[in-house]
C-alpha positions in Angstrom: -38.3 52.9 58.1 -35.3 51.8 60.5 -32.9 54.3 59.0 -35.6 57.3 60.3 -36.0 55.7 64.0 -32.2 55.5 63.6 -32.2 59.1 63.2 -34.8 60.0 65.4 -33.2 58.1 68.2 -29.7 60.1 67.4 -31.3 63.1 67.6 -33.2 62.4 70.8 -29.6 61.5 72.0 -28.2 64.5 70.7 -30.7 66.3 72.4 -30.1 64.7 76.0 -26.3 64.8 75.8 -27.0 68.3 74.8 -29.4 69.5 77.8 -27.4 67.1 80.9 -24.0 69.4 79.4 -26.1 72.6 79.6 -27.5 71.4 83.1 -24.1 70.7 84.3 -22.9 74.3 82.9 -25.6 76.1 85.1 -24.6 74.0 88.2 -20.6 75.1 88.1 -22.0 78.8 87.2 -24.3 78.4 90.2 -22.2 77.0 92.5 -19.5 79.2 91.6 -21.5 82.6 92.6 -22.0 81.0 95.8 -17.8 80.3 96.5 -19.3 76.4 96.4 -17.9 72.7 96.0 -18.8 70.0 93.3 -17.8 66.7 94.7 -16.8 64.0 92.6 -15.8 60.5 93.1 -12.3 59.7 91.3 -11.1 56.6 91.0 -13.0 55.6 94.0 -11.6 58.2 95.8 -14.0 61.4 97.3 -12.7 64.9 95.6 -14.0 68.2 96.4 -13.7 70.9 93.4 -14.1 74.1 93.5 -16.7 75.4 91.4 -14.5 78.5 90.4 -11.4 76.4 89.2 -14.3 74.1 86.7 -14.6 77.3 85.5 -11.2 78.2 84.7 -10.2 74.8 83.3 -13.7 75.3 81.1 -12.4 78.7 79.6 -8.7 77.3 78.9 
């Protein structure tokens, strides 16, 4: 019985790792359109992105 909740708890992970990448995809696509930022913090430094070069570095 543990080696099915194993799996089903792999999937389920699967499945959330899946949908925050596919979220994430949509936001850069979004943002993009719009000429917009994504800010991220970087080694606890502020950096602004713009949405268009995600993109770029995405289709490389």
């Amino acid at each position: 019985m543990e080696k099915q909740e194993t799996n089903n708890e792999k999937t389920l992970t699967q499945r959330i790792t899946e949908g925050l990448h596919r979220s994430f995809e949509k936001l850069v696509r979004d943002k993009a359109k719009d000429d917009g930022e994504l800010i991220f913090c970087e080694d606890g430094e502020i950096v602004r992105i713009k949405a268009k070069e995600l993109l770029k570095q995405q289709t490389k």
